[in-house]
MMTF fields as JSON, N, C-alpha, C and O atoms, coordinates in Angstrom:
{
  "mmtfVersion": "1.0.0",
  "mmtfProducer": "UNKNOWN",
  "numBonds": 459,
  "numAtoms": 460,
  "numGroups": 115,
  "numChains": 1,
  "numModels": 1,
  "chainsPerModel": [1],
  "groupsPerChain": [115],
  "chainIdList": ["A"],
  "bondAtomList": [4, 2, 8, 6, 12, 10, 16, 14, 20, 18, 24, 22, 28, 26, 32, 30, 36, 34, 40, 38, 44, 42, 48, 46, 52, 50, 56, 54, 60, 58, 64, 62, 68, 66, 72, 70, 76, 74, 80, 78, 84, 82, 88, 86, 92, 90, 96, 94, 100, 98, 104, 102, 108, 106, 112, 110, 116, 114, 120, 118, 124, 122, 128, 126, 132, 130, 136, 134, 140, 138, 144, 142, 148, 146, 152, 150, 156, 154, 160, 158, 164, 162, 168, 166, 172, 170, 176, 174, 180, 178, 184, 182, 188, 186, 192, 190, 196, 194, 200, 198, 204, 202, 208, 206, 212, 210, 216, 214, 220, 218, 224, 222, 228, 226, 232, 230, 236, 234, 240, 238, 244, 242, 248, 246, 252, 250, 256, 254, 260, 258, 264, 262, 268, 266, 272, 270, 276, 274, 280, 278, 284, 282, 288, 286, 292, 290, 296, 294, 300, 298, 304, 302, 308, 306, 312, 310, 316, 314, 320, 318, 324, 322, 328, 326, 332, 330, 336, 334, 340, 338, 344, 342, 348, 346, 352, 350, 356, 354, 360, 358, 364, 362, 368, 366, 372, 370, 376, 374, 380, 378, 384, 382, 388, 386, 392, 390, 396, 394, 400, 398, 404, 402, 408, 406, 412, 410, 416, 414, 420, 418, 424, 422, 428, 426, 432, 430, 436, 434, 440, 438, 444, 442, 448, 446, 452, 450, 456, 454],
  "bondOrderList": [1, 1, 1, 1, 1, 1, 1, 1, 1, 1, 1, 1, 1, 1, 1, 1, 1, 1, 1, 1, 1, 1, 1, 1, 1, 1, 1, 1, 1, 1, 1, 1, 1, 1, 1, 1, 1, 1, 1, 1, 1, 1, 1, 1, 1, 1, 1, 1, 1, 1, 1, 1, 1, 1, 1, 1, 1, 1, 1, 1, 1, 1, 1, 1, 1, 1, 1, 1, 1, 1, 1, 1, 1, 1, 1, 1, 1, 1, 1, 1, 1, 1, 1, 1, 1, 1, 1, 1, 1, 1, 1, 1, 1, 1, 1, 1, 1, 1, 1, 1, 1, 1, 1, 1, 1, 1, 1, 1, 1, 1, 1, 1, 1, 1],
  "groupList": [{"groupName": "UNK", "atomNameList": ["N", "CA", "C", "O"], "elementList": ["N", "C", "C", "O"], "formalChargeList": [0, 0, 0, 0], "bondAtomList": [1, 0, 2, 1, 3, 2], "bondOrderList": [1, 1, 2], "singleLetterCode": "X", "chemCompType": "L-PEPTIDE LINKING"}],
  "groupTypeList": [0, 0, 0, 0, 0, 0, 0, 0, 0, 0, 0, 0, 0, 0, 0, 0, 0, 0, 0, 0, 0, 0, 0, 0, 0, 0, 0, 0, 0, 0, 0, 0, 0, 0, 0, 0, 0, 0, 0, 0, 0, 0, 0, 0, 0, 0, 0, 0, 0, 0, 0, 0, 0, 0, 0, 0, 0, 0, 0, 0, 0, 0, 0, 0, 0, 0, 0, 0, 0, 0, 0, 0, 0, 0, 0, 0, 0, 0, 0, 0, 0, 0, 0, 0, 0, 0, 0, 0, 0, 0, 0, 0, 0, 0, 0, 0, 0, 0, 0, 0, 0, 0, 0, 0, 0, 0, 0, 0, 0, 0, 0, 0, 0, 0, 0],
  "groupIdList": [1, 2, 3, 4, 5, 6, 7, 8, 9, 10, 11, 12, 13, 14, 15, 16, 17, 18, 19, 20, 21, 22, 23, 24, 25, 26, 27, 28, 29, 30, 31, 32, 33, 34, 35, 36, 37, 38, 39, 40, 41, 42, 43, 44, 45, 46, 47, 48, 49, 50, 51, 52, 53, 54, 55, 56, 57, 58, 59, 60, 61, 62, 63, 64, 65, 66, 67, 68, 69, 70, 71, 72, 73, 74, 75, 76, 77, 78, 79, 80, 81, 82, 83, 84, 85, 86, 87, 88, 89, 90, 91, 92, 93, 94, 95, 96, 97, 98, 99, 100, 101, 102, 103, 104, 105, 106, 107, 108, 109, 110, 111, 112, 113, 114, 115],
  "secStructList": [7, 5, 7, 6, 6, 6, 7, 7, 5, 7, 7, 7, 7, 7, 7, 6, 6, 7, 7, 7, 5, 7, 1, 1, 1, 7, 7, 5, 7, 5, 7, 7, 7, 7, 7, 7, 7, 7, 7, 7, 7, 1, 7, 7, 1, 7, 1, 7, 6, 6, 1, 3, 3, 7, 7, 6, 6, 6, 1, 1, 7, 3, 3, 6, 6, 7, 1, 5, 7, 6, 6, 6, 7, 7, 5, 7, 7, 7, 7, 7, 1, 7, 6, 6, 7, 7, 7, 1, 6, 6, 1, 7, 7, 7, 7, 7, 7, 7, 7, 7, 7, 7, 7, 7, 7, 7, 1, 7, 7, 1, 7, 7, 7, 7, 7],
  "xCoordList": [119.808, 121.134, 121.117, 120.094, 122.337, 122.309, 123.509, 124.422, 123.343, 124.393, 125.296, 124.814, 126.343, 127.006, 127.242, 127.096, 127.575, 127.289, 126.118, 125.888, 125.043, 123.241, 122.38, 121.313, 122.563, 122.242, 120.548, 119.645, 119.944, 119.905, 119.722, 120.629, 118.205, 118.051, 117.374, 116.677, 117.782, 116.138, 116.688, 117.744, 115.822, 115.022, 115.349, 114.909, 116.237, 116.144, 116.492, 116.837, 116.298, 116.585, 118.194, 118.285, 119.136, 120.612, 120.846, 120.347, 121.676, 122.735, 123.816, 124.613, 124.068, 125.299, 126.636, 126.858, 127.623, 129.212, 128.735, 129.619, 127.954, 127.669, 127.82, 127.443, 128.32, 128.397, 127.197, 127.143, 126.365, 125.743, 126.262, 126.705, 125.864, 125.767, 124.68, 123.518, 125.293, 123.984, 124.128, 125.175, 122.532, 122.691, 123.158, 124.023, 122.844, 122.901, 124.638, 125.378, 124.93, 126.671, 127.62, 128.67, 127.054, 127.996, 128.645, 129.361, 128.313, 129.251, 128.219, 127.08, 129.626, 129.054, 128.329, 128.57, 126.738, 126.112, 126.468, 127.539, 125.662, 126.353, 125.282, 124.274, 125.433, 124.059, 124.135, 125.232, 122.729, 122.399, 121.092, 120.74, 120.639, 119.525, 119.327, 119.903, 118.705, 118.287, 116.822, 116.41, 116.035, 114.652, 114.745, 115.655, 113.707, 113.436, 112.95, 112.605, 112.547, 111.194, 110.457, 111.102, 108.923, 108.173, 107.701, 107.818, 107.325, 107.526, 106.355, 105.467, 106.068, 105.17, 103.938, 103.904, 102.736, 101.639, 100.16, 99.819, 99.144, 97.731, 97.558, 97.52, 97.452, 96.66, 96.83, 97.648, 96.665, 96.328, 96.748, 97.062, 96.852, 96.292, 97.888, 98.73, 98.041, 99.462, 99.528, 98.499, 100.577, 100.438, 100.652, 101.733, 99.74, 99.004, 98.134, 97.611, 98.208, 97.373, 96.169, 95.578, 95.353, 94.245, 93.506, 92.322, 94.519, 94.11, 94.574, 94.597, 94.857, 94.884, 93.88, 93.395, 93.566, 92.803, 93.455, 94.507, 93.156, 93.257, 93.08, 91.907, 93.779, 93.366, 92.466, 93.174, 91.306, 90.733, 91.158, 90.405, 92.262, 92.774, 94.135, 94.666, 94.572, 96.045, 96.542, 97.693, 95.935, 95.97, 97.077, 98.164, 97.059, 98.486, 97.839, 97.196, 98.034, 97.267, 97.62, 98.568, 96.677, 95.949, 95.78, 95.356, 96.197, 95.623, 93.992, 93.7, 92.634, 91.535, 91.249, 90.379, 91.673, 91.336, 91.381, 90.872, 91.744, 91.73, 90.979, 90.748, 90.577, 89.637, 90.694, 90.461, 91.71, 92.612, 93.567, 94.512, 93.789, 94.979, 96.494, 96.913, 97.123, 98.222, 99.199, 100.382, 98.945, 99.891, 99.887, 100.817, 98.379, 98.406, 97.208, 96.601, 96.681, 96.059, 94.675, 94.135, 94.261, 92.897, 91.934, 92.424, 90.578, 89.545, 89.414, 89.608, 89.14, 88.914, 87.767, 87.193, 87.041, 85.793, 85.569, 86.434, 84.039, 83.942, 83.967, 83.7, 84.289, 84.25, 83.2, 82.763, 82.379, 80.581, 80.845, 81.867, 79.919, 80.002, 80.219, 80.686, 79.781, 80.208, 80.995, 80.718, 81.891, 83.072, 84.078, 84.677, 84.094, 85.08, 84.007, 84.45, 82.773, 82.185, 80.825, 80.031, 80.803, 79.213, 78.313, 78.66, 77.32, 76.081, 76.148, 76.513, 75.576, 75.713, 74.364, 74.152, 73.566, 71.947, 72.367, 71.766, 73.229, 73.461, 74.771, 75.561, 75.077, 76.515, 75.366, 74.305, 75.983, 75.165, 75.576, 76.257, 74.97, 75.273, 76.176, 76.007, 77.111, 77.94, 77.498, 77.305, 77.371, 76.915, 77.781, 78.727, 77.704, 78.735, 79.082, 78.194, 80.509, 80.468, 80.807, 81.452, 80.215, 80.193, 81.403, 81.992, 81.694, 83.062, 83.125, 82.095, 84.04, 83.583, 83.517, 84.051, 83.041, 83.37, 83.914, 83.896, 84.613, 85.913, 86.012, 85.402, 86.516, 86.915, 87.696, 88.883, 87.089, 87.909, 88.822, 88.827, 89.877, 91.223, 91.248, 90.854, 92.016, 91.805, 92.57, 93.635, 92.015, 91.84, 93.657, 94.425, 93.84, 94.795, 95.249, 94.371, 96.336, 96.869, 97.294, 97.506, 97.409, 97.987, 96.919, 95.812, 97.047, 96.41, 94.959, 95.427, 93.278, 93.096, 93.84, 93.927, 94.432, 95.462, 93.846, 92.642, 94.708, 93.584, 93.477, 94.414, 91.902, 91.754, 91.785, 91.486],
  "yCoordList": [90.665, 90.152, 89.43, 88.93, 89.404, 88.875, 87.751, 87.843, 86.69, 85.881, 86.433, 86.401, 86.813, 87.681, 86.748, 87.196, 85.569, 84.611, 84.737, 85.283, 83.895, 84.02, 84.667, 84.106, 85.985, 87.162, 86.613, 87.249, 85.693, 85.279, 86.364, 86.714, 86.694, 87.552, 86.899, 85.892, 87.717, 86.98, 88.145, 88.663, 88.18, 89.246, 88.328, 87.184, 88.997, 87.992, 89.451, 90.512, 89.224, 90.052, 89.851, 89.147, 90.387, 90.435, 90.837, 91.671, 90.027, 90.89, 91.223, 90.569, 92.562, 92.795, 92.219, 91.998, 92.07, 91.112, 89.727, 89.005, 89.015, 88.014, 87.65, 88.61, 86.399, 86.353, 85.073, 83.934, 85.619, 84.698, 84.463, 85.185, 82.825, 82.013, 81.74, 81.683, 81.51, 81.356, 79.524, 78.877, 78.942, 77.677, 77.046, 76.183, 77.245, 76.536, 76.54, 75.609, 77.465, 77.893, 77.536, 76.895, 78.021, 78.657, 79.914, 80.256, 80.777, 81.877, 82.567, 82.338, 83.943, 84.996, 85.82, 86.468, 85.952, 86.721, 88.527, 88.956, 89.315, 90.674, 91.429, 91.163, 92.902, 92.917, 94.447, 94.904, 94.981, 95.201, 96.288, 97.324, 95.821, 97.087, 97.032, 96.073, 97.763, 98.116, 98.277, 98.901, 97.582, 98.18, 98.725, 98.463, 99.707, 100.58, 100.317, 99.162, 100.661, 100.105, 101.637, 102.684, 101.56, 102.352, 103.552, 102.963, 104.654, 105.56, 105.122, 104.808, 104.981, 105.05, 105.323, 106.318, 104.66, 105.205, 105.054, 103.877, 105.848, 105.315, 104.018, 102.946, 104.362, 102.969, 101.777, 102.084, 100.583, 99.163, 98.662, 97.472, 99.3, 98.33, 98.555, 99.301, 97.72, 97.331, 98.331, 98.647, 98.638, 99.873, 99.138, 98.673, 99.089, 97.981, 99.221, 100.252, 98.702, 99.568, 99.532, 100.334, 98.127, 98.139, 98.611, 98.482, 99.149, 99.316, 101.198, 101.759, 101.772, 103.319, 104.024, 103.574, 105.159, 106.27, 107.628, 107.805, 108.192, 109.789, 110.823, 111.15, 111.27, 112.377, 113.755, 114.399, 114.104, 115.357, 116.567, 117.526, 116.704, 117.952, 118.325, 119.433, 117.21, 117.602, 116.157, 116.093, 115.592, 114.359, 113.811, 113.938, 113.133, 112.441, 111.025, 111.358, 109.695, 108.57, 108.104, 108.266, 107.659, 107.893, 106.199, 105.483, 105.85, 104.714, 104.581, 105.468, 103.421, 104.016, 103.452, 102.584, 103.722, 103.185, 104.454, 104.356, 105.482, 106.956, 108.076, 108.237, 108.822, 109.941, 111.18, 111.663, 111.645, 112.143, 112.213, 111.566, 112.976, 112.769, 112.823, 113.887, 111.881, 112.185, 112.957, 112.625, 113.44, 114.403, 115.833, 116.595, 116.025, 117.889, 117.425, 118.468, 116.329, 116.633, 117.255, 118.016, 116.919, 117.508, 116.505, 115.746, 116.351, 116.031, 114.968, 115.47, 113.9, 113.357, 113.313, 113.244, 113.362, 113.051, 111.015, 110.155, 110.919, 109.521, 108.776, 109.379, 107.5, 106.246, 105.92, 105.708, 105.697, 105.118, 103.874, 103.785, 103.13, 101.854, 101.064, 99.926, 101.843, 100.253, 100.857, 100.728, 101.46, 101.863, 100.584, 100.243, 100.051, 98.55, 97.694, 96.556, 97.747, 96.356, 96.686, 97.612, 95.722, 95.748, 94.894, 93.824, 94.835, 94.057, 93.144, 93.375, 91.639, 90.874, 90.976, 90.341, 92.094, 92.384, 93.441, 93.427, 94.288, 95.149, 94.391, 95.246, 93.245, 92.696, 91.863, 91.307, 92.012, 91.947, 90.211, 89.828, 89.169, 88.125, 88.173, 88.893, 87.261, 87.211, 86.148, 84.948, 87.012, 85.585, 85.475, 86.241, 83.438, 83.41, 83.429, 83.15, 83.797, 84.444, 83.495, 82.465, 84.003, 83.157, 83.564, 84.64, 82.564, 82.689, 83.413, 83.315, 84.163, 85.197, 84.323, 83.273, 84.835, 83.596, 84.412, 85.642, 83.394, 83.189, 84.508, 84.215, 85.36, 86.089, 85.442, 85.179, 85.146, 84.214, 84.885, 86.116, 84.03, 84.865, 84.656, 83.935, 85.871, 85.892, 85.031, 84.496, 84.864, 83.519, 83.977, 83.099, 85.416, 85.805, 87.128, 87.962, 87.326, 88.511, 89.642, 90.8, 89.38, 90.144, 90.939, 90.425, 92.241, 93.143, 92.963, 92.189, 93.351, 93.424, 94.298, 95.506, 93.761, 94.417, 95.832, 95.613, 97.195, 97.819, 97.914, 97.627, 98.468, 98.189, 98.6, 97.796],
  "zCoordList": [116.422, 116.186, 114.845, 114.377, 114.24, 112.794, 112.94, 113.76, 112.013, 111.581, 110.172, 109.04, 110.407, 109.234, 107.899, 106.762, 108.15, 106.668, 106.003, 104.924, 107.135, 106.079, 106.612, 106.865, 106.935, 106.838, 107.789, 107.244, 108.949, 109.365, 110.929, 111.684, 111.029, 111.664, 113.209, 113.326, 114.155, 115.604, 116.672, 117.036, 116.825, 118.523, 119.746, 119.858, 120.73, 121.605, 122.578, 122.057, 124.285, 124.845, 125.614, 126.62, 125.155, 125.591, 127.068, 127.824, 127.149, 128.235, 127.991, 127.318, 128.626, 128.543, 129.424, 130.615, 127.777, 128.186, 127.741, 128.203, 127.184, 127.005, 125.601, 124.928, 124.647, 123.548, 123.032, 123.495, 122.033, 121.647, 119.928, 119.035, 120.12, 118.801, 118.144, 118.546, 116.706, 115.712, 116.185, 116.188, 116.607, 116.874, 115.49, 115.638, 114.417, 112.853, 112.671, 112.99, 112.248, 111.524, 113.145, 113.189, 114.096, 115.357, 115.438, 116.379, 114.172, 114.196, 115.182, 115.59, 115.429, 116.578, 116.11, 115.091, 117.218, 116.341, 116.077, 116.505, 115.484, 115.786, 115.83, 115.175, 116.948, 117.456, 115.894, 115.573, 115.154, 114.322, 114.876, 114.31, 115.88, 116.295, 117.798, 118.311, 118.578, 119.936, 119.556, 118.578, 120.53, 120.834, 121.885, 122.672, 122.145, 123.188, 123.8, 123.547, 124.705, 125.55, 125.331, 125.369, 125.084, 125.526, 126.673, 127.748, 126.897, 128.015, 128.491, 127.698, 130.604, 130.591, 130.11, 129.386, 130.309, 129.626, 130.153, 130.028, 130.708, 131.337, 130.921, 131.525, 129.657, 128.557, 129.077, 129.944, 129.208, 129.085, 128.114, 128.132, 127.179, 125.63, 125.048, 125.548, 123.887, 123.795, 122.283, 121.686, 121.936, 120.887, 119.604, 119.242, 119.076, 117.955, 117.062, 117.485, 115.753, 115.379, 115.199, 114.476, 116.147, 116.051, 117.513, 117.822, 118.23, 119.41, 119.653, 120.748, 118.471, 118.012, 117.249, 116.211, 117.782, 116.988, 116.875, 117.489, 116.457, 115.602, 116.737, 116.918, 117.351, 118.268, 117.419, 116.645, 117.515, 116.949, 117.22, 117.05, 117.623, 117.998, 117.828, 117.745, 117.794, 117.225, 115.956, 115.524, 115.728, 114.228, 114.944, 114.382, 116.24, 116.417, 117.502, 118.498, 117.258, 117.513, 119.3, 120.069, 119.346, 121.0, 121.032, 120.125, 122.214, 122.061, 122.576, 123.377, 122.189, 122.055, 123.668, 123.737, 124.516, 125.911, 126.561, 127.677, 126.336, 126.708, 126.396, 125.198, 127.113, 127.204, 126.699, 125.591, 127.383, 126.869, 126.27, 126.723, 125.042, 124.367, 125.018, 125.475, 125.034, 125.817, 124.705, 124.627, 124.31, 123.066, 123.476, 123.744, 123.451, 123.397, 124.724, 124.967, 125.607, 126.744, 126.544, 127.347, 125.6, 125.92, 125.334, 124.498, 125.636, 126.032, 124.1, 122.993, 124.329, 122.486, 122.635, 123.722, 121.07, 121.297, 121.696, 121.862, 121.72, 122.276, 120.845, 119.806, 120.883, 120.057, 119.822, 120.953, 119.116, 118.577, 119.73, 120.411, 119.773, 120.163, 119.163, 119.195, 118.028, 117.039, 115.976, 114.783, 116.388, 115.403, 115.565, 116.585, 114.437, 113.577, 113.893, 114.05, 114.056, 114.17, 113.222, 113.388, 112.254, 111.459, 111.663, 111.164, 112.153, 112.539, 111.428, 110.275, 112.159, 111.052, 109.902, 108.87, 110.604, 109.517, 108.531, 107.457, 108.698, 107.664, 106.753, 106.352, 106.432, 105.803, 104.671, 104.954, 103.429, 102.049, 102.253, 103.205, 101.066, 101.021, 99.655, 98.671, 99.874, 98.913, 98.049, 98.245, 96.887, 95.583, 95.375, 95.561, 94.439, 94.074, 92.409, 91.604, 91.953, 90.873, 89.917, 90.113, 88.602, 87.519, 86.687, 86.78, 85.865, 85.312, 84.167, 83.5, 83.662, 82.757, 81.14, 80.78, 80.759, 79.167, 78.561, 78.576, 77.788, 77.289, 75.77, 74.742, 75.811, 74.557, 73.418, 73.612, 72.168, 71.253, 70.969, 70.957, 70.655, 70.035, 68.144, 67.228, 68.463, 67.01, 65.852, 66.162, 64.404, 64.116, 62.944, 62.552, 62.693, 61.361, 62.197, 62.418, 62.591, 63.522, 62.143, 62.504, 60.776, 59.753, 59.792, 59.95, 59.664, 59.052, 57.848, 57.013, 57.33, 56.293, 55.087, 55.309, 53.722, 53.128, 52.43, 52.296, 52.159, 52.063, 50.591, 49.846, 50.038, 49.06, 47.64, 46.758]
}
């Protein structure tokens, strides 16, 4: 829903026949989008994109709590165990960096006249 003066946006879940106000101005708000709700789904996991992978069979994202693609239904391959996670023995140490020195500027921007 939006406030039509300061453009003044928020998510709230409506009912219908009901009029809401912007608490700030008081004007009426005006509704501007619908969310959907989601179609059932096996998964658990909330559709995030850190909680999606790549189906290998048809390139269309799975959430990673599933064995099967619910797209085209067939079999994904498995997840490493340590796919997104790096051991803290293989992570380099970060030096820290020195400041670059300074490039002099130049002292006469005119041209040498030629000779």
């Amino acid at each position: 829903m939006r406030t039509p003066s300061t453009g003044r946006e928020i998510i709230l879940e409506a009912v219908a026949g009901e009029t809401y106000v912007d608490r700030d101005t008081g004007e009426e708000l005006e509704v501007v989008a619908r969310l959907l709700p989601l179609a059932p789904s096996p998964s658990n996991l909330p559709w995030a994109v850190e909680n999606l992978r790549v189906c290998n069979w048809c390139d269309q994202f799975a959430p990673r709590d599933l064995n099967d693609c619910p797209t085209c239904g067939r079999r994904m391959t498995p997840i490493p165990a340590d796919a997104g996670q790096t051991p803290a023995s293989q992570t380099a140490p970060v030096a820290a960096a020195e400041p670059a020195p300074a490039t002099p500027a130049p002292t006469d921007p005119t041209p040498p006249a030629a000779g």
